[in-house]
CHARMM internal coordinates of N, CA and C (Angstrom, degrees):
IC EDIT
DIST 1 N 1 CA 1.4376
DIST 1 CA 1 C 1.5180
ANGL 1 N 1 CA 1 C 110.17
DIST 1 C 2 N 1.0753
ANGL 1 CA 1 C 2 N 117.15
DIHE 1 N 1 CA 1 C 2 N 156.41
DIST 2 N 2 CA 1.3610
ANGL 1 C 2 N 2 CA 134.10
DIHE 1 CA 1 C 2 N 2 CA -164.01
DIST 2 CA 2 C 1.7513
ANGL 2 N 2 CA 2 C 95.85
DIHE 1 C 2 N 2 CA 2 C -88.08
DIST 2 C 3 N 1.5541
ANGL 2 CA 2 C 3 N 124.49
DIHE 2 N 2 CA 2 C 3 N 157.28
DIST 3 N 3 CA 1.1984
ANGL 2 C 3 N 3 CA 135.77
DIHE 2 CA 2 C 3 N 3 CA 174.93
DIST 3 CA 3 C 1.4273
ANGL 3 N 3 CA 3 C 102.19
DIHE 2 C 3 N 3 CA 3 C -95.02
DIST 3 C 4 N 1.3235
ANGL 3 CA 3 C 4 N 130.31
DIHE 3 N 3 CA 3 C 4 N 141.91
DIST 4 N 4 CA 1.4009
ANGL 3 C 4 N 4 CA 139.93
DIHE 3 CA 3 C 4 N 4 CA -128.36
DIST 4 CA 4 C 2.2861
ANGL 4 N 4 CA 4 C 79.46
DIHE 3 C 4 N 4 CA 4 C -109.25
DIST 4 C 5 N 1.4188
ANGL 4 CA 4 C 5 N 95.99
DIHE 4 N 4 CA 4 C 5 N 157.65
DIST 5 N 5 CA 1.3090
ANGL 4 C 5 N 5 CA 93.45
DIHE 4 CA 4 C 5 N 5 CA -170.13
DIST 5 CA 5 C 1.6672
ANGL 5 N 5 CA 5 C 97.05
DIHE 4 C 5 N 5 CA 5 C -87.40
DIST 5 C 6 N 1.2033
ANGL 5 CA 5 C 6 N 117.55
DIHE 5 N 5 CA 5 C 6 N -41.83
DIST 6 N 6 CA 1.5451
ANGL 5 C 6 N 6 CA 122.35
DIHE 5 CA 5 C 6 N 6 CA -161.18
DIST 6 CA 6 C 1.8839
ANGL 6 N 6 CA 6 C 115.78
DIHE 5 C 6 N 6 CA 6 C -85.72
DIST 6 C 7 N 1.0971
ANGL 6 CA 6 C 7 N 96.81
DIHE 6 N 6 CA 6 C 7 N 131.29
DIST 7 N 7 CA 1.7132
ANGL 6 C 7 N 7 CA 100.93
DIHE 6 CA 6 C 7 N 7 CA 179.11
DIST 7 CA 7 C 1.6699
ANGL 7 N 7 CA 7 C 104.34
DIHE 6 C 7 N 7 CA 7 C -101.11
DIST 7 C 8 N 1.3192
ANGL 7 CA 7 C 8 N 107.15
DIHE 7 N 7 CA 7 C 8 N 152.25
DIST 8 N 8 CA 1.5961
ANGL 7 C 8 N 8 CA 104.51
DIHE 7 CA 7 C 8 N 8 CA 175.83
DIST 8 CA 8 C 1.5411
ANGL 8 N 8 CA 8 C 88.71
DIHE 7 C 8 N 8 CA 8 C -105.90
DIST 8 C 9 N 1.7053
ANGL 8 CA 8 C 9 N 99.59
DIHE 8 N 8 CA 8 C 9 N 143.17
DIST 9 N 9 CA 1.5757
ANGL 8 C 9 N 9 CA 104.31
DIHE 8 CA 8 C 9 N 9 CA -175.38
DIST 9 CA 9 C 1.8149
ANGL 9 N 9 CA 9 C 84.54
DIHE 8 C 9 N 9 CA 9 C -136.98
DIST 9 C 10 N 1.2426
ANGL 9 CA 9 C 10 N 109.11
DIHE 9 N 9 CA 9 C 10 N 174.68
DIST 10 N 10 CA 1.3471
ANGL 9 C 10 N 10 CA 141.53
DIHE 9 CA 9 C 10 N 10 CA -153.15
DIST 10 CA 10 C 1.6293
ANGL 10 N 10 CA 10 C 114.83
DIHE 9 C 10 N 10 CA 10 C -101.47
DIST 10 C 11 N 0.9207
ANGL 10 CA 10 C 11 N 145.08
DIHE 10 N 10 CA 10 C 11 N 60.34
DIST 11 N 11 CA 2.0015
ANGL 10 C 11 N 11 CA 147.62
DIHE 10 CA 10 C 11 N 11 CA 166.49
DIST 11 CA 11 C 0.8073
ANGL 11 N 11 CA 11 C 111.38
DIHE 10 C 11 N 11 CA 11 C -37.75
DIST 11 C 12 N 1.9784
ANGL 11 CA 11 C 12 N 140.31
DIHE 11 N 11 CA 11 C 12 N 94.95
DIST 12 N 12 CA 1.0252
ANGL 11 C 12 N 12 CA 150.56
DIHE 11 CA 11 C 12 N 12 CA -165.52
DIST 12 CA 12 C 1.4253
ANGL 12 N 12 CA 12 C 111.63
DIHE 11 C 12 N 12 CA 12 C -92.20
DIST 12 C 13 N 1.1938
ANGL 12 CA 12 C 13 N 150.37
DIHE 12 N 12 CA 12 C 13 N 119.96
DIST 13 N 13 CA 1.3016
ANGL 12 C 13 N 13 CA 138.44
DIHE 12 CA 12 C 13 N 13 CA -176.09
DIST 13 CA 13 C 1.6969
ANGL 13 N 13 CA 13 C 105.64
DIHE 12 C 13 N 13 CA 13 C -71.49
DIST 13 C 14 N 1.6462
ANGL 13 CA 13 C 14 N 113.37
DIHE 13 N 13 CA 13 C 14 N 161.71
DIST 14 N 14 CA 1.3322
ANGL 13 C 14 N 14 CA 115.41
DIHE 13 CA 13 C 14 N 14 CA -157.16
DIST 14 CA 14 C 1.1963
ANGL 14 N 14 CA 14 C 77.15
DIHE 13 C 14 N 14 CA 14 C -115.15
DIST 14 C 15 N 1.3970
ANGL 14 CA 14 C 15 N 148.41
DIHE 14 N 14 CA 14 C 15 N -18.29
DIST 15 N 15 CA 1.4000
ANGL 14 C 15 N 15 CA 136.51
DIHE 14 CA 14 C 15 N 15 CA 148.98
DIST 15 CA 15 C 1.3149
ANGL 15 N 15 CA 15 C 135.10
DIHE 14 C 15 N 15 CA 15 C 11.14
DIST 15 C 16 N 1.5641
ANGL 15 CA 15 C 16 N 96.24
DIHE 15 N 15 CA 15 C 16 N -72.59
DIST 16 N 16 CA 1.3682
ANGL 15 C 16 N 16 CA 135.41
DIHE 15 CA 15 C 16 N 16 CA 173.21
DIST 16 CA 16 C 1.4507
ANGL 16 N 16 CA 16 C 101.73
DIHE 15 C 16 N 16 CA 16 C 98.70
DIST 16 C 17 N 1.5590
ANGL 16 CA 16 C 17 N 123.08
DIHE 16 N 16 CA 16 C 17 N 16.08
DIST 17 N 17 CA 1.2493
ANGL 16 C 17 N 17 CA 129.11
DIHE 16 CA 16 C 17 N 17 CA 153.35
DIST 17 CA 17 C 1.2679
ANGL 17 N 17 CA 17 C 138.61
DIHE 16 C 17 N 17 CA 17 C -53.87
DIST 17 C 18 N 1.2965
ANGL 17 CA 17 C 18 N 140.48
DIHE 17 N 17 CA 17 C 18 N -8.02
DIST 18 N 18 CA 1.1019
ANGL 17 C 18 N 18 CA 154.54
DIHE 17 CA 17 C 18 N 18 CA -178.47
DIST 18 CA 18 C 1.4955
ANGL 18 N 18 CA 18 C 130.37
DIHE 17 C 18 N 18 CA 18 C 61.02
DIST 18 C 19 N 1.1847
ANGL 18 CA 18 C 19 N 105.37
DIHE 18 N 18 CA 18 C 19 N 7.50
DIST 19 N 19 CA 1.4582
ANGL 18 C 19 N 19 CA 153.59
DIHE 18 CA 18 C 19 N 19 CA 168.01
DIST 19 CA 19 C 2.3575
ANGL 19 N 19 CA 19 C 102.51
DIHE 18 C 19 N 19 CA 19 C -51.47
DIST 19 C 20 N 0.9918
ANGL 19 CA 19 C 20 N 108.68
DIHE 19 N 19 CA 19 C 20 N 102.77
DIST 20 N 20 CA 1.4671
ANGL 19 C 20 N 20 CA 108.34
DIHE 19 CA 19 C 20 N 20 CA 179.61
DIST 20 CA 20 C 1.5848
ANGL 20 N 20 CA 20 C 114.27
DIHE 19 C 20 N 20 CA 20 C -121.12
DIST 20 C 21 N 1.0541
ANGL 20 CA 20 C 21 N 101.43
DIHE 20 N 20 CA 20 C 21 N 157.14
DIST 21 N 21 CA 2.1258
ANGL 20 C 21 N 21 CA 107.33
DIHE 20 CA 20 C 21 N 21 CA 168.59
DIST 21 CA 21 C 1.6486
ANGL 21 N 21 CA 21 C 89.51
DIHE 20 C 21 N 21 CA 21 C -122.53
DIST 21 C 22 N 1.4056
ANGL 21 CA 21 C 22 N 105.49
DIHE 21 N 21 CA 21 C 22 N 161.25
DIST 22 N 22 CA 1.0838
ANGL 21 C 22 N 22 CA 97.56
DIHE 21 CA 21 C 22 N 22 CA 157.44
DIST 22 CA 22 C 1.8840
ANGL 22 N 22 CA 22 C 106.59
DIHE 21 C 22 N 22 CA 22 C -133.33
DIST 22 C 23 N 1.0429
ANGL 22 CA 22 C 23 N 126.36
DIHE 22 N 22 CA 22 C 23 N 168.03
DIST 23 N 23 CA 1.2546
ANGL 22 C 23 N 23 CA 134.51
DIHE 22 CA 22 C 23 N 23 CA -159.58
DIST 23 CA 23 C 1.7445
ANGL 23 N 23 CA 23 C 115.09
DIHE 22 C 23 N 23 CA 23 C -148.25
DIST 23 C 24 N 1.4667
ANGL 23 CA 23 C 24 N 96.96
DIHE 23 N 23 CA 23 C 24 N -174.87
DIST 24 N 24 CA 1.5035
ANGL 23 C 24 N 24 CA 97.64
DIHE 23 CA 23 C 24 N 24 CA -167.56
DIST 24 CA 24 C 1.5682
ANGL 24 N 24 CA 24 C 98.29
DIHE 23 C 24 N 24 CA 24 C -120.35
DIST 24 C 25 N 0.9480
ANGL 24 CA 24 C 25 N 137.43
DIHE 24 N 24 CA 24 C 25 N 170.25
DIST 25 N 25 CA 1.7700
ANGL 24 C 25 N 25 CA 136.93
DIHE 24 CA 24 C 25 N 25 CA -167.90
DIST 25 CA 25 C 2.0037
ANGL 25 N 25 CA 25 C 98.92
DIHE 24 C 25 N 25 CA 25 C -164.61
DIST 25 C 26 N 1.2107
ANGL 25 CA 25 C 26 N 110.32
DIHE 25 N 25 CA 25 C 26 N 133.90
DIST 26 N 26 CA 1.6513
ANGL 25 C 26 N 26 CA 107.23
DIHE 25 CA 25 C 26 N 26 CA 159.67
DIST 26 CA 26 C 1.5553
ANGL 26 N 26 CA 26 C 88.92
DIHE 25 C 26 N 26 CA 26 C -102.00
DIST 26 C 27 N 1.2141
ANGL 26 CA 26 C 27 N 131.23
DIHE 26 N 26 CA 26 C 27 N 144.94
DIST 27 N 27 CA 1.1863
ANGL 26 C 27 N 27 CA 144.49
DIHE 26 CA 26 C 27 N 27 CA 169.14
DIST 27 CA 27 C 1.6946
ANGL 27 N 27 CA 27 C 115.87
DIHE 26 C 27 N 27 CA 27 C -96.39
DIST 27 C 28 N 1.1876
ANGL 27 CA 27 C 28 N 119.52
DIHE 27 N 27 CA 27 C 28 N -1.27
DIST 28 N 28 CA 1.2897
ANGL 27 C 28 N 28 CA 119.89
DIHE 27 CA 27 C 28 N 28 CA -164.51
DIST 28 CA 28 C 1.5470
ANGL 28 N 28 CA 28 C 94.85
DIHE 27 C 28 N 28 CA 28 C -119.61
DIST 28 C 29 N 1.5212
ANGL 28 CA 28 C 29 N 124.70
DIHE 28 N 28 CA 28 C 29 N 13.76
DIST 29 N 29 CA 1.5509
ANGL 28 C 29 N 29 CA 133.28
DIHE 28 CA 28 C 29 N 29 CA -178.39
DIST 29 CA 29 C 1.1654
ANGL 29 N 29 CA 29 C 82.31
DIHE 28 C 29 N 29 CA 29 C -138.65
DIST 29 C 30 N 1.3768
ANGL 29 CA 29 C 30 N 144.62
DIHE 29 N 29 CA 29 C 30 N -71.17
DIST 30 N 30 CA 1.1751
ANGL 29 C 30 N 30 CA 146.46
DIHE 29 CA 29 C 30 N 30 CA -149.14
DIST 30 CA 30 C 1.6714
ANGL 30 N 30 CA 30 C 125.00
DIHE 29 C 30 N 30 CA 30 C -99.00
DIST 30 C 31 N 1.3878
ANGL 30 CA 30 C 31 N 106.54
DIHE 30 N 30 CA 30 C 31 N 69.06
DIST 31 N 31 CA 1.5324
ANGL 30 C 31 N 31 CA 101.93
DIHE 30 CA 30 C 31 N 31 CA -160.38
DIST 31 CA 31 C 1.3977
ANGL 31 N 31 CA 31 C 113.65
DIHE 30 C 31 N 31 CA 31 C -74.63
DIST 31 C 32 N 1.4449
ANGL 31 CA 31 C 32 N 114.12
DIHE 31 N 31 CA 31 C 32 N -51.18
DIST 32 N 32 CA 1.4491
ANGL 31 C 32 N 32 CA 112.32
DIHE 31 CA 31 C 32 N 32 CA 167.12
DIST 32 CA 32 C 1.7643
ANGL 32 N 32 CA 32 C 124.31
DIHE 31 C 32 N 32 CA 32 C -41.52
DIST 32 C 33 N 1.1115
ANGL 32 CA 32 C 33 N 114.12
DIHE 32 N 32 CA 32 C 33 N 160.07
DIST 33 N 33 CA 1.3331
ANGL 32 C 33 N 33 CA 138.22
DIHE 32 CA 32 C 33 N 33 CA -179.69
DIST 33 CA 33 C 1.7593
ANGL 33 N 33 CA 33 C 110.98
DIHE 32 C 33 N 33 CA 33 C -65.72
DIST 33 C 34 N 1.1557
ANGL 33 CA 33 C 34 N 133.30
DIHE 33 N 33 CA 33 C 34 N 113.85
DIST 34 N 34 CA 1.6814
ANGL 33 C 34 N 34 CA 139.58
DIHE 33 CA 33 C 34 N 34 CA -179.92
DIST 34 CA 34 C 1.3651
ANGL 34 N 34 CA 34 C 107.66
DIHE 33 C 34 N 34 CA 34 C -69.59
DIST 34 C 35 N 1.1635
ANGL 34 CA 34 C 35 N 103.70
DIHE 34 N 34 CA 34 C 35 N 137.53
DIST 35 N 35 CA 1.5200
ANGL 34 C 35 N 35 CA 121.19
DIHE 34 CA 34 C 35 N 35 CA -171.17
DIST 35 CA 35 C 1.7693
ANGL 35 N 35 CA 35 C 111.19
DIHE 34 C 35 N 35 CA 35 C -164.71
DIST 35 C 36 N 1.5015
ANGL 35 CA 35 C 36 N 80.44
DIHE 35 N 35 CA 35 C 36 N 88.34
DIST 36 N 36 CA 1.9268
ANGL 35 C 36 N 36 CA 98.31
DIHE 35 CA 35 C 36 N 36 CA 165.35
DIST 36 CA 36 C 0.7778
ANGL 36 N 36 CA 36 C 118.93
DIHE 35 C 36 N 36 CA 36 C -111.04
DIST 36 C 37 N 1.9297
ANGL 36 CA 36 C 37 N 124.78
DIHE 36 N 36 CA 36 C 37 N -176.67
DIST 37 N 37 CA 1.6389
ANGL 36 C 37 N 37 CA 138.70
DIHE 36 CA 36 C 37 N 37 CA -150.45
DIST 37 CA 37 C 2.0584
ANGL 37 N 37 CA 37 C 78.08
DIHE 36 C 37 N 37 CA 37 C -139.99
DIST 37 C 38 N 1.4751
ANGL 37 CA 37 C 38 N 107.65
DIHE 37 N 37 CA 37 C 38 N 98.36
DIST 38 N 38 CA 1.4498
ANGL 37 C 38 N 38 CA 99.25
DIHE 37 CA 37 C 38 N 38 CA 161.58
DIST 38 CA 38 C 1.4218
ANGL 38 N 38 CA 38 C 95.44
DIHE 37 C 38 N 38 CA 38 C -127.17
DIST 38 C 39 N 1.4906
ANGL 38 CA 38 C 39 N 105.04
DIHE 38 N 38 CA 38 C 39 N -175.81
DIST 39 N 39 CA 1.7137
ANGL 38 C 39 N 39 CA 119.15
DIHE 38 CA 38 C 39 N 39 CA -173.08
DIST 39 CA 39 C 1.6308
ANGL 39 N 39 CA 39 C 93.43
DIHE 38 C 39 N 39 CA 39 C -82.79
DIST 39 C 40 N 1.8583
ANGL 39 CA 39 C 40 N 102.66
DIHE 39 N 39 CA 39 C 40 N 145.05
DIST 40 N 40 CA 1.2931
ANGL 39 C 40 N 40 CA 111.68
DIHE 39 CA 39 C 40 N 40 CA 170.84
DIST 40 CA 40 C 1.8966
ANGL 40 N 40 CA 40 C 94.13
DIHE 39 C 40 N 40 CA 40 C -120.31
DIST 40 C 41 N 1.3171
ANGL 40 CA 40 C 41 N 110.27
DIHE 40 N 40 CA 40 C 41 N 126.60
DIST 41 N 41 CA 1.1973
ANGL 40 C 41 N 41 CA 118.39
DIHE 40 CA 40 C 41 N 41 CA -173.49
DIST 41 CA 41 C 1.5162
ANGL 41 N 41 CA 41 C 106.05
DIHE 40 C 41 N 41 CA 41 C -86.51
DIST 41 C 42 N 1.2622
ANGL 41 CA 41 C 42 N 122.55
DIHE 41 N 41 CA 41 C 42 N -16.70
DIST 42 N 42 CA 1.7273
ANGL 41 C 42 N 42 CA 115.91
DIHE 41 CA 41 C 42 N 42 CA 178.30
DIST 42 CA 42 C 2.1700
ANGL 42 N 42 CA 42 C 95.09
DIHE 41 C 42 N 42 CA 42 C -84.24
DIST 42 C 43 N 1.3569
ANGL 42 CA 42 C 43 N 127.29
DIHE 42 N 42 CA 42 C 43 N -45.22
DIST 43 N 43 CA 0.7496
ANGL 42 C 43 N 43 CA 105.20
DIHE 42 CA 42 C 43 N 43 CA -174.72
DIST 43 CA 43 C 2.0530
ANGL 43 N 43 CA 43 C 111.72
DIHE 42 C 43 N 43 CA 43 C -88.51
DIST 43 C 44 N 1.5177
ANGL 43 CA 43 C 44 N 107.51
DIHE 43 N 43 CA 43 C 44 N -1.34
DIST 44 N 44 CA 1.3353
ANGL 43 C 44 N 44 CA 105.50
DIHE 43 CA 43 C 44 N 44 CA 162.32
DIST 44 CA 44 C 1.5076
ANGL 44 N 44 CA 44 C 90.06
DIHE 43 C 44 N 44 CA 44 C 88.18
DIST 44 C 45 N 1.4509
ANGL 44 CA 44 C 45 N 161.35
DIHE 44 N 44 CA 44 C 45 N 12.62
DIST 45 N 45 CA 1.3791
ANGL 44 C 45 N 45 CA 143.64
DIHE 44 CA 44 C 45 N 45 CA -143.58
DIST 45 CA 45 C 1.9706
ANGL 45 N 45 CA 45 C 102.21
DIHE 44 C 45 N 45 CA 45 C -166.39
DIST 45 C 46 N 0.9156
ANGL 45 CA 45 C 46 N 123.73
DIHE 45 N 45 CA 45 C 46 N 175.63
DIST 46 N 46 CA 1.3983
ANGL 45 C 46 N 46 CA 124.92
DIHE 45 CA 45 C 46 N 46 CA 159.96
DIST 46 CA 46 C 1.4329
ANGL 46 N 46 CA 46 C 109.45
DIHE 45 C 46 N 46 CA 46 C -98.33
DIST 46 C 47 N 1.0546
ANGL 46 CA 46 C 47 N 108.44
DIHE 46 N 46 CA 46 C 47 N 144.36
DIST 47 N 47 CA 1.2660
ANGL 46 C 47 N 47 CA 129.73
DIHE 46 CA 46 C 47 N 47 CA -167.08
DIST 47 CA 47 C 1.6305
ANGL 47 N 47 CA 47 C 124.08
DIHE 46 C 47 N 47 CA 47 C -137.47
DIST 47 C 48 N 1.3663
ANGL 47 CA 47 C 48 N 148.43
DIHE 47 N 47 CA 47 C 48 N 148.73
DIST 48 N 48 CA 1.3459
ANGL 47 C 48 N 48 CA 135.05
DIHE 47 CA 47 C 48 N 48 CA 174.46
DIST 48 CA 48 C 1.3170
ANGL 48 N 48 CA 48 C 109.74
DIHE 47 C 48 N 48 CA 48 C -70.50
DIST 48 C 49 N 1.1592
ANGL 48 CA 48 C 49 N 121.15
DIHE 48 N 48 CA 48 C 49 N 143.43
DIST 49 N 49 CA 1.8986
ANGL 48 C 49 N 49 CA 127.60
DIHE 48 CA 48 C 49 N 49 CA 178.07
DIST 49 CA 49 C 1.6306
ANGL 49 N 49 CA 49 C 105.50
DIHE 48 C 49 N 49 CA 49 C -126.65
DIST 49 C 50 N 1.3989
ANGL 49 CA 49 C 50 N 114.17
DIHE 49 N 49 CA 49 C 50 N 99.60
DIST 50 N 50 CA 1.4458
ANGL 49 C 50 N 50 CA 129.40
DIHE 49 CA 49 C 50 N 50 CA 156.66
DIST 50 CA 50 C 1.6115
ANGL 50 N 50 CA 50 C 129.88
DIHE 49 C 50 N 50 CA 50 C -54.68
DIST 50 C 51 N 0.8737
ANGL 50 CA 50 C 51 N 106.89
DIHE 50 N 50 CA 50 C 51 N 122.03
DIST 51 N 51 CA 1.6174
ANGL 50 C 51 N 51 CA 111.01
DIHE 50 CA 50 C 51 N 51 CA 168.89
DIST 51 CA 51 C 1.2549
ANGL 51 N 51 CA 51 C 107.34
DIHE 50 C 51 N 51 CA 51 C -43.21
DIST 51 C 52 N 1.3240
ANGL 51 CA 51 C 52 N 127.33
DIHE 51 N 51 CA 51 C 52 N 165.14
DIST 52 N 52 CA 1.5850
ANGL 51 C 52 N 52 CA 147.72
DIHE 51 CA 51 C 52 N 52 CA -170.36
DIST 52 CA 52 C 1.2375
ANGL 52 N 52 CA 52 C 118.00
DIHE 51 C 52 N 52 CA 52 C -177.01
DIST 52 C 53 N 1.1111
ANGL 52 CA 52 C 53 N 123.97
DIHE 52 N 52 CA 52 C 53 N 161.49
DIST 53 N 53 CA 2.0235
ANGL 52 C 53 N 53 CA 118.70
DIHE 52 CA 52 C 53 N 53 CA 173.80
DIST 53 CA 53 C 1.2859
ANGL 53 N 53 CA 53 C 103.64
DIHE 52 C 53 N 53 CA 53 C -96.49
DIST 53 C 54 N 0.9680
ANGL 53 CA 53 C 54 N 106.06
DIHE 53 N 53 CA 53 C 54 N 170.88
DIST 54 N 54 CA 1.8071
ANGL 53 C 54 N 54 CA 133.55
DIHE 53 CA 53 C 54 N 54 CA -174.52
DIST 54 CA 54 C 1.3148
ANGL 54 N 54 CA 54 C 87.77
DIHE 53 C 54 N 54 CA 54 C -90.62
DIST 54 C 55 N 1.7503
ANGL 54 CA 54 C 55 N 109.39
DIHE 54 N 54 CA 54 C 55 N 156.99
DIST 55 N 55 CA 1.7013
ANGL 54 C 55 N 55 CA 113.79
DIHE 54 CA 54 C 55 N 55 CA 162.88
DIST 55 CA 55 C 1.0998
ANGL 55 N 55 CA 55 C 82.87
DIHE 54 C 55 N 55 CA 55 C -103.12
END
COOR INIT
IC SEED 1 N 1 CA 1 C
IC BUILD
């Protein structure tokens, strides 16, 4: 079987809430680093969410 194209990586809130999503990424389309505006429910607001690695 073939190795799957997409990695799930980690959306860190810029909060500094500790608050994460985690998501799916193709890396071989998407080389740069992900950086969205989703809801952070500890700070109640939208917020920017940074890429991060998985442990």
């Amino acid at each position: 079987m073939a190795k799957p194209a997409t990695l799930q990586v980690k959306m860190v809130s810029t909060a500094d809430t500790g608050f994460f999503y985690v998501t799916k990424k193709n890396p071989r389309n998407l080389t740069e680093k992900l950086e969205m505006r989703k809801y952070d429910p500890v700070v109640r607001k939208h917020v920017v969410f940074k890429e991060s690695k998985m442990k």
